[in-house]
C-alpha positions as CSV (number, residue, x, y, z in Angstrom):
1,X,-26.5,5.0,-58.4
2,X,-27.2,6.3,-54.9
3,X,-25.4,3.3,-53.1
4,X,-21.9,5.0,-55.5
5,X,-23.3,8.5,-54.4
6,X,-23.7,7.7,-50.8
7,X,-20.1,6.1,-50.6
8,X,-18.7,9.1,-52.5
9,X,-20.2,11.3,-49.8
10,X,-18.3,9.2,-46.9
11,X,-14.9,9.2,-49.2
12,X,-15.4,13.1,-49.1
13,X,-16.1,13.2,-45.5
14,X,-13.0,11.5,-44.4
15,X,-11.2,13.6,-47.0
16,X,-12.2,16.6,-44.9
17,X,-11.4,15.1,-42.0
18,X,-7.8,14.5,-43.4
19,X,-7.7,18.1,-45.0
20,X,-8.9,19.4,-41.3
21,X,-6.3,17.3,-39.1
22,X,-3.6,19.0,-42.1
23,X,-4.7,22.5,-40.9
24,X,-4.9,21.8,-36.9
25,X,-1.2,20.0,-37.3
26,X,-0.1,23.1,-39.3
27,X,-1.3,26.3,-37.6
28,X,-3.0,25.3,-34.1
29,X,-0.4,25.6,-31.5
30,X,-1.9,23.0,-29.3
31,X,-2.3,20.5,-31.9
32,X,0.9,20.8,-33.2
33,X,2.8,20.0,-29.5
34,X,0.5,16.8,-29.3
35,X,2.8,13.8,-30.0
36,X,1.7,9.7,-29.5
37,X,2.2,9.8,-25.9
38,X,0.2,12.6,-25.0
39,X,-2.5,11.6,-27.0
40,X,-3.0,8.0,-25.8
41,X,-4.4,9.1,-22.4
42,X,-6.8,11.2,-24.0
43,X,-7.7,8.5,-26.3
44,X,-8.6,5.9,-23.6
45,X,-10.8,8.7,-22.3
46,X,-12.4,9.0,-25.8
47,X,-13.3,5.5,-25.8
48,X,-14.3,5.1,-22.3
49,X,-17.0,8.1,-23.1
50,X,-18.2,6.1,-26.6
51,X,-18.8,3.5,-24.2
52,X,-20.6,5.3,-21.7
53,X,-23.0,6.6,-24.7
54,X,-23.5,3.0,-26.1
55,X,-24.8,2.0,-22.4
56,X,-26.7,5.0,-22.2
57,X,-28.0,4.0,-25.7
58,X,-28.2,7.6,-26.7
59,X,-27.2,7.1,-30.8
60,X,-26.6,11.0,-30.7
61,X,-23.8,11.2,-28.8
62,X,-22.7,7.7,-29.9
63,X,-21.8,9.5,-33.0
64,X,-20.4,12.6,-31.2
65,X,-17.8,10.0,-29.7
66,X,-16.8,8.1,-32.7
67,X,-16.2,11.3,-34.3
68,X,-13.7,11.9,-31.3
69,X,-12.0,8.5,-31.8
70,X,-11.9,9.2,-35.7
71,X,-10.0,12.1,-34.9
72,X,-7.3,10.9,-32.5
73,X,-6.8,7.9,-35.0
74,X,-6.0,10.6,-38.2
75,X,-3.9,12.5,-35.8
76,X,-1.8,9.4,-34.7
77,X,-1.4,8.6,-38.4
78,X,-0.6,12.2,-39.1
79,X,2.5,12.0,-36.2
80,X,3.3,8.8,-38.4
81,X,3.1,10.2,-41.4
82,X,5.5,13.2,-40.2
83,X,7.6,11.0,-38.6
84,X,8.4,9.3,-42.2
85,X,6.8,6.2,-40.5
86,X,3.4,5.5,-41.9
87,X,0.9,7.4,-43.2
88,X,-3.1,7.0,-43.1
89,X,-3.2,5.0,-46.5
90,X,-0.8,2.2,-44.9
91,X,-2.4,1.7,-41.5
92,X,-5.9,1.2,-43.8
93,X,-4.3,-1.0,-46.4
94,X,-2.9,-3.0,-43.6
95,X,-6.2,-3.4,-42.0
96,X,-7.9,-4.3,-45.3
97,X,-5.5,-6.7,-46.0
98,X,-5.0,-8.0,-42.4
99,X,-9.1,-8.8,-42.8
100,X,-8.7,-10.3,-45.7
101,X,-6.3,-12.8,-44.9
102,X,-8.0,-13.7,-41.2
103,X,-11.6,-14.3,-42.7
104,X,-10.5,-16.9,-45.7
105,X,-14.0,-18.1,-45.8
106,X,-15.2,-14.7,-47.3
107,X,-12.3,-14.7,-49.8
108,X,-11.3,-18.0,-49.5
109,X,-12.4,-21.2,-50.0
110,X,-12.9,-22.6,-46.7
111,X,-16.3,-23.1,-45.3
112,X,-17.0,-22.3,-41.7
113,X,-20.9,-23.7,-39.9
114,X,-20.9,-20.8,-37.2
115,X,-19.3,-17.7,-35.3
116,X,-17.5,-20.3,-32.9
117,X,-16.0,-21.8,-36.3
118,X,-14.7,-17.9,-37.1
119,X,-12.9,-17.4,-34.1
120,X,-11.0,-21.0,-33.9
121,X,-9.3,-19.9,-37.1
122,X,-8.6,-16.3,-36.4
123,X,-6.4,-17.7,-33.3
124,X,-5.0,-20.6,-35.7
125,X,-4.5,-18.0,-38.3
126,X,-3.1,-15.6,-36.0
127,X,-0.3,-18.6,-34.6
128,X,0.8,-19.0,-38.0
129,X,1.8,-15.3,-38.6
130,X,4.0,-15.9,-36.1
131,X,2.4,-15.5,-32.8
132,X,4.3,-17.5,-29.8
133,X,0.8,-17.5,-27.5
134,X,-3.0,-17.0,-28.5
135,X,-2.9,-14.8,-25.4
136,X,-0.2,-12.3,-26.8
137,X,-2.8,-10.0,-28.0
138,X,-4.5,-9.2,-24.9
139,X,-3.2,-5.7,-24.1
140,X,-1.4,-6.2,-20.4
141,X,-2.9,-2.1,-19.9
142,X,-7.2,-3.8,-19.6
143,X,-9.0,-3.6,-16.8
144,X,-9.2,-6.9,-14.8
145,X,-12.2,-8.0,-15.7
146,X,-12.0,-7.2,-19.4
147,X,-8.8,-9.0,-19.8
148,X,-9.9,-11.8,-18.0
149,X,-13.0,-12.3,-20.8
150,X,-10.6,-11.4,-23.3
151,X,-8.3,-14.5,-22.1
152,X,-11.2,-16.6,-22.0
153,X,-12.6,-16.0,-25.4
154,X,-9.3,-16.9,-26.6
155,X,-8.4,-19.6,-25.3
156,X,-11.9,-20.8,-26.4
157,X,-10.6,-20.2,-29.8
158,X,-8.6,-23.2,-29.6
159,X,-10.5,-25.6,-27.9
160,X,-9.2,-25.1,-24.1
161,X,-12.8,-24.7,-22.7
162,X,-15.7,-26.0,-20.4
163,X,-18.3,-28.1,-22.5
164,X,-21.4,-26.2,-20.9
165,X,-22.4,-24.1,-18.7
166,X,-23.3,-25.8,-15.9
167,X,-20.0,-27.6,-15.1
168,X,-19.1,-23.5,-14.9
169,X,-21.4,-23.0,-12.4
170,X,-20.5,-26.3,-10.2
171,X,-16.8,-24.1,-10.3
172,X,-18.2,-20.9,-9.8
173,X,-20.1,-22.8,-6.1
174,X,-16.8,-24.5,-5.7
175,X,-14.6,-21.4,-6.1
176,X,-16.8,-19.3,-3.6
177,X,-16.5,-22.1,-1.2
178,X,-12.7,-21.8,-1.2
179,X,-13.3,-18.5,-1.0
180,X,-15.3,-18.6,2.4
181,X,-13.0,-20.8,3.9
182,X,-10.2,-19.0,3.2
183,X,-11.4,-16.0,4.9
184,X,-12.1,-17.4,7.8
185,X,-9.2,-19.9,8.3
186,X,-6.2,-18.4,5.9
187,X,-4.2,-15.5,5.1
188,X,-5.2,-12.2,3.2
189,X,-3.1,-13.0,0.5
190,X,-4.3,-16.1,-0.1
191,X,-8.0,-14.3,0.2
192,X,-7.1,-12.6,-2.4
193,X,-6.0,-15.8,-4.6
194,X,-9.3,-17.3,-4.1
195,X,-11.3,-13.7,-4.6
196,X,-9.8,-13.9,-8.1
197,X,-10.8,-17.6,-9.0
198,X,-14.6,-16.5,-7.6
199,X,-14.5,-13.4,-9.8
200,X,-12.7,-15.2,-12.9
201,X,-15.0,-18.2,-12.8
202,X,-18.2,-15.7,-12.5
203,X,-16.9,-13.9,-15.2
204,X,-16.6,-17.2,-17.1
205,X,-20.3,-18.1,-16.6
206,X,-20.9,-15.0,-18.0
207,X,-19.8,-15.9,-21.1
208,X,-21.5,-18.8,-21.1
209,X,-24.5,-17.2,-21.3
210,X,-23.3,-14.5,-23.4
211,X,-23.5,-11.6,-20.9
212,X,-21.2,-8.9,-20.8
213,X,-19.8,-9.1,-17.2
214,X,-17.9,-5.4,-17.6
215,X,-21.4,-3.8,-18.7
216,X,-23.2,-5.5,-16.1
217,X,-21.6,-4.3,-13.3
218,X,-21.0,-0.6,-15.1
219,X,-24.9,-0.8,-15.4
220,X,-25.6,-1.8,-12.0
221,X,-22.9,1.2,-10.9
222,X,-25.6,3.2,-12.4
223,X,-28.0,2.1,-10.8
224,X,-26.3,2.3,-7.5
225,X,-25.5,5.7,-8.0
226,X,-28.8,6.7,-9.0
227,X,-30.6,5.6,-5.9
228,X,-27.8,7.0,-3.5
229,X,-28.4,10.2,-5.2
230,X,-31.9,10.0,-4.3
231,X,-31.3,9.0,-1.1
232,X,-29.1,12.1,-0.7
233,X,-31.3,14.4,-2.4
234,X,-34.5,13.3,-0.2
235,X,-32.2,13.7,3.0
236,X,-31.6,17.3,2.2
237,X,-35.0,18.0,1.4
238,X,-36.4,16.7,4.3
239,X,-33.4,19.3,6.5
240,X,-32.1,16.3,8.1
241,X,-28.1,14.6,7.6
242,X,-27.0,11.6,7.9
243,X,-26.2,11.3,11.1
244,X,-29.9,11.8,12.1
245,X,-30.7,8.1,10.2
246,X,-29.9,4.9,11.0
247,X,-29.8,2.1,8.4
248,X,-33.6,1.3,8.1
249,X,-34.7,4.5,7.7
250,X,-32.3,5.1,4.9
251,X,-34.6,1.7,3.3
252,X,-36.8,4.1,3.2
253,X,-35.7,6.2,0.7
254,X,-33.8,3.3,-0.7
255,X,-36.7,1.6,-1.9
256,X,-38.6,4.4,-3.1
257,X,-35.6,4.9,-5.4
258,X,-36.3,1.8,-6.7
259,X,-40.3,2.1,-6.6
260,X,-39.3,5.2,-8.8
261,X,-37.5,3.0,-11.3
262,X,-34.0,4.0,-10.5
């Protein structure tokens, strides 16, 4: 009885949300200009922010955010909706019953023995609906280093992939290598050729060992940040700038940043 009550409270919530994106569409001037376009720059923002929370690990404003995405996705349905496209009930119905086909061994009768399993026949499932390329659903719009996880992933979906890690990492010291060489004997645009095999390989040892290269570097951008701000911070305490410090002394403060735990 309270698992029917608590879903009847969530049915109600979105409800209101629906009933509230009605009024703002209706009678707010602002949100009745907005149109797909001019949202979608706003939404990236959104999720960028939901992803700053979830690194931050602050669940408070991990829900703030989602409520933000929940909003720009009733209000892109809403423009469908008026624009005799699609409403909201299609694009759920679509994803219920895009689920339901990709994951046959919940509602079908194949067996699968693990997640690796999963994702070979979500790509194989996914080539049958008519997809030319297991790589057509990487969004051309990621950043670098996202799509270049995302290309991996898939194309471990289908079996193009290393056997272990370590034959990664002999590319990886291979590909940096090439990379050294090239700087010191070759042009810059073939510098650039080999930066990207050292940073695509990396990224692909990464995933190896199931680390999240994008949130490793965003956390270590943190951590940057925090320190230099310390730095700064103990510089202008102290009355001096930075032209009164040389490298070593600004160790100093550097690594009392990171005594500090910054």
């Amino acid at each position: 009885m309270v698992e029917v009550s608590n879903r009847q409270n969530k049915l109600e919530a979105f409800g209101r949300l629906l009933q509230v994106m009605e009024d703002l569409r209706a009678g707010c001037p602002w949100d009745m200009k907005q149109t797909w376009e001019s949202l979608r720059h706003l939404t990236i923002e959104e999720v960028y922010e939901l992803g700053d929370a979830i690194l931050d690990n602050d669940a408070e404003e991990i829900k703030k955010e989602i409520g933000d995405i929940f909003l720009h996705l009733v209000f892109y349905a809403k423009i469908g909706e008026e624009k005799k496209a699609f409403d909201v009930a299609d694009v759920l119905n679509s994803i219920c019953e895009k689920l339901i086909h990709r994951h046959p061994h919940i509602y079908g009768d194949v067996k699968v023995q693990d997640e690796d399993e999963v994702k070979a026949n979500w790509e194989r499932l996914k080539l049958k609906e008519g997809k030319k390329s297991v790589l057509e659903g990487v969004p051309g719009s990621l950043p670098a280093m996202v799509k270049a996880q995302r290309i991996q992933e898939k194309a471990r979906g289908v079996g193009f992939d290393w056997e272990n890690s370590q034959q990664v990492w002999e590319k990886v010291k291979e590909e940096i290598n090439e990379f050294q060489e090239a700087c010191e004997t070759k042009s810059e645009s073939e510098q650039m050729e080999e930066l990207g095999d050292v940073l695509f390989s990396l990224i692909n040892y990464a995933r190896f060992k199931n680390l999240n290269p994008e949130e490793a570097l965003e956390r270590t951008n943190k951590k940057f940040i925090a320190r230099f701000q310390y730095l700064e911070s103990s510089i202008a305490k102290e009355g001096k700038n930075w032209d009164d410090l040389d490298l070593t002394e600004m160790d100093v403060y550097w690594n009392e940043a990171k005594k500090l735990g910054l």
